[in-house]
N, C-alpha and C positions, 0 to 999 in steps of 0.2 A: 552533523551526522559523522560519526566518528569512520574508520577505516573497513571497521568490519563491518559495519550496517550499509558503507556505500558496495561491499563485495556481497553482501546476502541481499541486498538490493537488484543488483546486477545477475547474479543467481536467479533471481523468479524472473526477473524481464528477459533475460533471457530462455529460461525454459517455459515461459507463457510464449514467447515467440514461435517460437520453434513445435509447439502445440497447436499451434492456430489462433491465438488470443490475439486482438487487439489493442495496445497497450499504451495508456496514457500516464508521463509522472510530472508533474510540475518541477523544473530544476530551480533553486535559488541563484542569485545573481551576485555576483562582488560590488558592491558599490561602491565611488568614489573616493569613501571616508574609511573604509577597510572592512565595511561590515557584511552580511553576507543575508541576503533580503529574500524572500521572494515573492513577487508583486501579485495583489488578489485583490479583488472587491468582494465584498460579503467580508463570514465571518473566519477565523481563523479556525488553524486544526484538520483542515478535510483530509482526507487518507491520503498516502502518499502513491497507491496505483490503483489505475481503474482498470481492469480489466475487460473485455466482451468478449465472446463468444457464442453466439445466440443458440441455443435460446438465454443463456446465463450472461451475467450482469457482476461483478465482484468488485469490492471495492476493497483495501489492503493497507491498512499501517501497519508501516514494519518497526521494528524495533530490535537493538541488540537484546540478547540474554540477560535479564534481568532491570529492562530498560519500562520504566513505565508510561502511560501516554500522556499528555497536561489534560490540564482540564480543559478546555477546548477541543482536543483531540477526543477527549471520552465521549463529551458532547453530541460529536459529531458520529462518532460509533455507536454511541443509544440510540440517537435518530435515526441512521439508517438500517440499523438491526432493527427496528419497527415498521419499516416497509417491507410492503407485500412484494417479492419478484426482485429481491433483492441482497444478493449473501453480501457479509460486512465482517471483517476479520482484523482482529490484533495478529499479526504473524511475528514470532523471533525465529532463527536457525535449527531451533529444538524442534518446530513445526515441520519440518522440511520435507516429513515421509507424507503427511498429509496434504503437506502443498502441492507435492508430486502427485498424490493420487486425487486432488481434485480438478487440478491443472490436466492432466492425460485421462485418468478415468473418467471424471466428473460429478468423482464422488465426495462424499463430506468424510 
């Protein structure tokens, strides 16, 4: 994750905070050998925040501006854009006005 994806990162956790969200991100790990991991069972790709707020449920890859998701990550955004009770979002920093008013309003 480059510089500005870890600050537009850091941007929604913290204004999902501070809204009332609950907010889960899985952080990767420096391993031994220099490389930078982060440890999962299943498959790869799941979105990088989960958000709650009940009654809503959000899940969230972020991405820099003009950053695309692998294929694993799309994967995983098809699947859960097909469940019922369930928002699933590609977010960049362009998003930001909408992120605001789904995060506060609750709106799309």
């Amino acid at each position: 994750m480059t510089e500005r994806e870890r600050d537009f990162q850091r941007a929604v956790i913290d204004l999902a905070r501070l809204t009332g969200w609950r907010v889960h991100h899985t952080r990767p790990a420096l391993t031994q050998r220099g490389r930078w991991l982060t440890p999962i069972q299943g498959d790869a790709g799941f979105p990088d925040l989960v958000l709650c707020r009940p009654p809503r449920l959000i899940l969230a890859e972020l991405k820099r501006v003009g950053g695309k998701p692998t294929a694993e990550q799309q994967a995983w955004l098809e699947t859960l854009q097909a469940c019922a009770g369930v928002e699933c979002y590609l977010w960049t920093p362009n998003d930001w006005d909408a992120i605001v008013r789904m995060l506060t309003e609750g709106g799309t």
